[in-house]
N, C-alpha and C positions, 0 to 999 in steps of 0.2 A: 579509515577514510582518508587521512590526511597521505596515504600511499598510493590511492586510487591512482590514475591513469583512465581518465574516460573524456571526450569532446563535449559531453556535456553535466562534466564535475559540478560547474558552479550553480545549474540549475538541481540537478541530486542532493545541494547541500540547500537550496532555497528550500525545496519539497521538504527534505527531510526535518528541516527547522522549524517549519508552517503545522508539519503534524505534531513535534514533541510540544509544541509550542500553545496546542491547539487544544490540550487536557492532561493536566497536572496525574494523571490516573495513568497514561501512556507514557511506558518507559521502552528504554533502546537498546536491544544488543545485536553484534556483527554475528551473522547466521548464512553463510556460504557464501563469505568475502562481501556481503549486503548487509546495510541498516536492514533491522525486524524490529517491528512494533510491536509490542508484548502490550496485551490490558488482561488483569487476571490472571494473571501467568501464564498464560499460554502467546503465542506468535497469533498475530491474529492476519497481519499487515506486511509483505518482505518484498524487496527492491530486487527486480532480477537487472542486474546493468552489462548481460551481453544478448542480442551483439553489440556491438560498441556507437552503433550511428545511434541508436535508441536507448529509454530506461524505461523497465515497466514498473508498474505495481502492482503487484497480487493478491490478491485478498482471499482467504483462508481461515479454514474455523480448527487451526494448530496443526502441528505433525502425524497424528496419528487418523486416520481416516474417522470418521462420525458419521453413523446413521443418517442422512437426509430426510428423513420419514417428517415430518412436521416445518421442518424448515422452511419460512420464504423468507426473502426477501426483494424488497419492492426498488428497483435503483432510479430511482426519480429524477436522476442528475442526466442520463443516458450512456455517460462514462463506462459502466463496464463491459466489457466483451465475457459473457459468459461459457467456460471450460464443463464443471461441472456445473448441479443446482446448488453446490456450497462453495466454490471458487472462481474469481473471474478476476480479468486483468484488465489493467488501463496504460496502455501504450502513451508514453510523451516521446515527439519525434524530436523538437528542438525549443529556443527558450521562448520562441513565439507560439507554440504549444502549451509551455509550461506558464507562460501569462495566460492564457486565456482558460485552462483547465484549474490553475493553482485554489480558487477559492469553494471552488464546487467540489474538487478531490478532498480538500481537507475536512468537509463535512461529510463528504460519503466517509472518509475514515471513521468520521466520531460514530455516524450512524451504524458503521458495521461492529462497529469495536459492540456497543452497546446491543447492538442485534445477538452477537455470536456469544455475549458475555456466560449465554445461560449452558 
């Protein structure tokens, strides 16, 4: 991180501060040049930060594909743009974005972390 190069670095470190910060159970490693939120050991959570005007967050139930057969989840926040029925992303454009998404994001994290745990 501290190599990064992105227009909006200091909100990537607000985000990423608000989630480690936000459950003693969520730990962090660099996973394609991006903070990934690992709970259970697996990535559940990973920061895509190109292209460069934008930073997203992805959310995901680990690297290797999983059965969606029983799966739901309910996103009450309205934050995510769903890809699959097991991953979807949440676009911050700038740090007036990142105010006004920052406290609803950090609880969609805890809820997914604890959704995909099983």
């Amino acid at each position: 991180m501290s190599a990064l190069e992105h227009p909006l670095k200091a909100e990537i470190e607000t985000v990423r501060a608000a989630i480690l910060a936000s459950d003693k159970a969520i730990t962090e490693r660099i996973k394609w040049k991006a903070p990934s939120f690992v709970h259970g050991g697996d990535d559940r959570v990973t920061f895509r930060l190109a292209p460069k005007g934008i930073f997203q967050v992805i959310f995901h139930r680990g690297a290797k594909v999983k059965d969606t057969a029983g799966f739901a989840f309910e996103d009450d926040s309205g934050l995510l743009e769903w890809l699959a029925p097991d991953r979807g992303v949440v676009t911050l454009k700038d740090a007036k974005d990142v105010k006004a998404k920052k406290a609803a994001l950090v609880k969609l994290v805890g809820r997914w972390m604890k959704a995909t745990a099983t």
